[in-house]
C-alpha positions in Angstrom: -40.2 -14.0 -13.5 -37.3 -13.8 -11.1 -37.8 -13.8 -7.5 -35.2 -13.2 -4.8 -34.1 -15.7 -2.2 -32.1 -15.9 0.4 -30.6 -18.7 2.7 -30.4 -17.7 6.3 -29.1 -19.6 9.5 -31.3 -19.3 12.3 -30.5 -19.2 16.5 -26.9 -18.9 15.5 -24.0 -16.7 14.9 -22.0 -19.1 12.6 -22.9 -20.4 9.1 -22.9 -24.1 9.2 -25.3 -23.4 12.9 -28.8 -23.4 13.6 -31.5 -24.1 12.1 -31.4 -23.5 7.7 -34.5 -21.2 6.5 -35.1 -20.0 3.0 -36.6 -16.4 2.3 -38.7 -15.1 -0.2 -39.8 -11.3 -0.1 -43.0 -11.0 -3.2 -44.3 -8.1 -4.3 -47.6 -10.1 -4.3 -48.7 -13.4 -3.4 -47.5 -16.5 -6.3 -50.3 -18.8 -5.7 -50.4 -22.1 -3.2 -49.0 -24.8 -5.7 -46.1 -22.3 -6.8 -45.1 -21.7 -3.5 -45.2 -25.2 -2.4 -43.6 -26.5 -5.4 -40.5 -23.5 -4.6 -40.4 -24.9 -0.8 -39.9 -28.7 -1.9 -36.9 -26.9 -4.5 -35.4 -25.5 -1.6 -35.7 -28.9 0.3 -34.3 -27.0 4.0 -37.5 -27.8 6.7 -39.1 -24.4 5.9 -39.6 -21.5 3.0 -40.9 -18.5 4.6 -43.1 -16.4 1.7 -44.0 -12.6 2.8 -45.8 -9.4 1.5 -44.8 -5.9 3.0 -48.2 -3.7 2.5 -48.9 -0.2 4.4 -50.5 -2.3 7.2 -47.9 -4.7 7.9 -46.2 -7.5 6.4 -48.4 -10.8 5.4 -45.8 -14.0 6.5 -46.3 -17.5 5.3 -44.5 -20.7 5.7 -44.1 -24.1 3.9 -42.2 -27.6 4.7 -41.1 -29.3 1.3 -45.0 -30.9 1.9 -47.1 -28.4 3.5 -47.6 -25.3 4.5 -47.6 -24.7 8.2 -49.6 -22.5 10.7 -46.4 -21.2 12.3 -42.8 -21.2 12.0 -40.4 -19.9 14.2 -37.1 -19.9 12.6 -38.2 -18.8 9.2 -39.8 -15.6 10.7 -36.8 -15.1 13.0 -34.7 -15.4 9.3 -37.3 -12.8 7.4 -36.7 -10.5 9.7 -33.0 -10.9 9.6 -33.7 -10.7 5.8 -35.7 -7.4 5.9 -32.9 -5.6 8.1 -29.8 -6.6 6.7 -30.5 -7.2 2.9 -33.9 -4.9 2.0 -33.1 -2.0 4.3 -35.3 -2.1 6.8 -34.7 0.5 9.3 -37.6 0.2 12.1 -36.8 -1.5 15.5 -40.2 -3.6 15.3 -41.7 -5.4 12.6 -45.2 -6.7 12.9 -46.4 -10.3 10.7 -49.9 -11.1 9.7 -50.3 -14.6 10.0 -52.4 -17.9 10.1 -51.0 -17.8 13.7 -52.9 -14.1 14.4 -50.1 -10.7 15.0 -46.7 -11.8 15.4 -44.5 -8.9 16.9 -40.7 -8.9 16.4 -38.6 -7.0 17.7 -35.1 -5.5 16.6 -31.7 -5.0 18.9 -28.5 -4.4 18.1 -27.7 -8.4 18.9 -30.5 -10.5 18.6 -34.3 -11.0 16.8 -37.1 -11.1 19.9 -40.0 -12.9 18.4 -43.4 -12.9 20.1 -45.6 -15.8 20.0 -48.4 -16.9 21.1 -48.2 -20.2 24.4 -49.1 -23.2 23.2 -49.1 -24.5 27.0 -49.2 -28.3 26.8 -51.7 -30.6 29.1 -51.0 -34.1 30.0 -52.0 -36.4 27.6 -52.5 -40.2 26.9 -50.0 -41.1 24.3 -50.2 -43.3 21.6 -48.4 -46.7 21.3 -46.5 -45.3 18.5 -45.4 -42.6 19.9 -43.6 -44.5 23.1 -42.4 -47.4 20.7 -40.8 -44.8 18.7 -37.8 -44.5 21.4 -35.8 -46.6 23.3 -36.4 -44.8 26.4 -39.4 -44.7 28.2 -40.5 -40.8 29.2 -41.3 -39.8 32.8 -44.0 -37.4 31.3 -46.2 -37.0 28.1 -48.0 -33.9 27.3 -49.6 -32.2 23.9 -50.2 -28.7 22.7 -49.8 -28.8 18.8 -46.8 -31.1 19.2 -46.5 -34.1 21.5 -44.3 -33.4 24.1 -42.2 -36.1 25.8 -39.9 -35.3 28.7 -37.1 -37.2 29.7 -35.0 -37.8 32.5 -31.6 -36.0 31.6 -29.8 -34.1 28.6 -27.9 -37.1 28.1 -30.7 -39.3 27.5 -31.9 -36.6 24.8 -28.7 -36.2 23.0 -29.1 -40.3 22.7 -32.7 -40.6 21.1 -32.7 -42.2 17.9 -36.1 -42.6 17.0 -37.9 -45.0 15.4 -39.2 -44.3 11.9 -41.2 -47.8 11.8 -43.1 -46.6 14.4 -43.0 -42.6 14.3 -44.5 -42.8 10.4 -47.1 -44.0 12.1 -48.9 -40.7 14.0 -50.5 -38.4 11.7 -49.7 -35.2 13.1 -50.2 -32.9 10.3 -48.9 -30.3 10.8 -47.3 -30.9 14.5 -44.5 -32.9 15.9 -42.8 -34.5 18.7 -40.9 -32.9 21.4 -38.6 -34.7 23.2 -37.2 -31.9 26.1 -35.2 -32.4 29.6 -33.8 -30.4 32.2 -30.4 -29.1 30.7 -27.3 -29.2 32.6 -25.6 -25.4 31.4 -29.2 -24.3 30.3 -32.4 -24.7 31.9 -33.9 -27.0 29.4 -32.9 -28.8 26.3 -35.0 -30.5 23.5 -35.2 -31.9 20.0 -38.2 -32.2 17.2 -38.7 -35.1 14.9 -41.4 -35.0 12.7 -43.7 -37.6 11.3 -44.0 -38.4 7.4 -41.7 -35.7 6.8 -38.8 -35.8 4.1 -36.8 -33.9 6.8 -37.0 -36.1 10.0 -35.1 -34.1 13.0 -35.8 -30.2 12.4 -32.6 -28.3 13.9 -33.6 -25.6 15.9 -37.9 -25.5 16.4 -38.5 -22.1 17.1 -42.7 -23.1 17.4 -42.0 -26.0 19.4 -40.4 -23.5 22.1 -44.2 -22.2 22.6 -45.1 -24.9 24.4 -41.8 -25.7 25.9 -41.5 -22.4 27.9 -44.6 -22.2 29.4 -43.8 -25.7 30.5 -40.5 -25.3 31.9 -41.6 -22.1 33.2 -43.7 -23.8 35.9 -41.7 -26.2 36.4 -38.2 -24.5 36.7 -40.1 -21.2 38.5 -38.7 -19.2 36.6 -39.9 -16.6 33.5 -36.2 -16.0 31.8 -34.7 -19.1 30.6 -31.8 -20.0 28.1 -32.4 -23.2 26.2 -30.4 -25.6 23.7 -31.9 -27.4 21.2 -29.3 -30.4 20.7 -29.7 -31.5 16.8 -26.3 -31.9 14.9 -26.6 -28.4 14.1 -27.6 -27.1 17.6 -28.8 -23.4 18.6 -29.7 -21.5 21.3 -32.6 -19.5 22.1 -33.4 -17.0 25.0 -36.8 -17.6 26.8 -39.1 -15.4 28.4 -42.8 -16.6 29.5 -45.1 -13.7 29.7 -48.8 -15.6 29.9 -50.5 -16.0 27.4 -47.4 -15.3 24.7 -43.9 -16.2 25.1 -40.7 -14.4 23.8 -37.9 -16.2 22.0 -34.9 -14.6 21.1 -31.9 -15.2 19.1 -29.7 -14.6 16.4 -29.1 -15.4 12.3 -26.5 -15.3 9.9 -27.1 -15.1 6.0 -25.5 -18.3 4.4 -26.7 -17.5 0.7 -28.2 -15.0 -1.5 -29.9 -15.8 -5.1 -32.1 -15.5 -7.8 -35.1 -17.8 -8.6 -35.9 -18.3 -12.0 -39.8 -19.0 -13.0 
């Protein structure tokens, strides 16, 4: 059997940027172990897996260890996959997922994805989380993720978590957020996530759903631009609209290939 892949770069215009995401289009659905087994070949944080049927287009995604309820970058890198390699023409593209309808839609520029808010409420956190850094945060919250905010951007960019500690939370299949006021963008974060072959994901497209609904309120404001300050970096264009959010932003194709079953 040969299967197509491709190698994208999401919430970026250069190669090298962003956040890596491998692509599979199927003809049908390879079953769980396959696709896992394919994901952990890949080893970039996620494999995104879809199905293009008369109704729409089924969209899965898996981490080298599981598979996940919802992925931002990887759909953000399918549907750059579906316009600029399998010829889709359409200016919206609409996923079935374990996440419910997820609409994209298509510009000249950019990807708009739409998502549902994950709003996050304050939360008692656990020891290992706050050992895990060696900065003490002003605020914890949780949605999915843990979400810890910090004082500054520079205080982010210096995080270097603790893995003693961090392997400790059992957040299958969430994360931690560490996020701050930005100082050119409204708000800047990073994810690091538990247990996971691939500690510090680049550019968390899922962790934004609870980010913008956060900084929303707190910023007063519904259009943001935020920075998400891994080695890699990328940037993604906000919009809180209620109960979903948008987030926007562009993808470059790194690699195209055959896989060989």
């Amino acid at each position: 059997m040969k299967l197509e892949i491709f190698q994208v770069d999401a919430f970026t215009n250069k190669v090298f940027g962003g956040n890596p995401a491998a692509v599979c289009p199927l003809e049908e659905w390879l079953s769980d172990d396959v696709m896992q087994r394919i994901a952990m070949e890949n080893a970039v944080a996620e494999t995104a897996f879809f199905v293009m049927k008369k109704e729409g287009v089924e969209i899965r995604w898996f981490t080298p260890e599981i598979e996940m309820d919802l992925c931002g970058h990887a759909t953000l890198a399918a549907a750059h996959v579906m316009t600029k390699h399998l010829g889709y023409t359409g200016s919206r593209i609409e996923f079935d997922s374990k996440s419910g309808k997820l609409s994209v839609r298509l510009d000249e520029k950019y990807i708009h994805l739409n998502f549902p808010s994950r709003k996050p409420v304050i939360h008692q956190a656990p020891q290992a989380v706050l050992n895990s850094f060696h900065i003490a945060p002003i605020e914890v919250l949780k949605s999915r993720d843990y979400v810890l905010v910090f004082e500054s951007e520079e205080q982010i960019k210096s995080l270097q978590p603790d893995t003693k500690f961090l392997d400790q939370i059992n957040l299958d299949p969430g994360g931690v957020i560490v996020t701050a006021k930005g100082d050119n963008v409204d708000f800047v974060s990073r994810f690091f996530t538990p247990q996971a072959s691939i500690l510090e994901d680049q550019v968390t497209g899922s962790a934004h759903c609870s980010l913008i609904p956060y900084w929303a309120e707190k910023l007063s404001k519904y259009e943001m631009t935020a920075m998400q300050l891994s080695s890699r970096s990328g940037t993604l264009f906000c919009r809180n609209e209620g109960d979903r959010v948008q987030i926007s932003g562009e993808a470059i194709t790194y690699m195209v290939g055959t896989i060989l079953l």
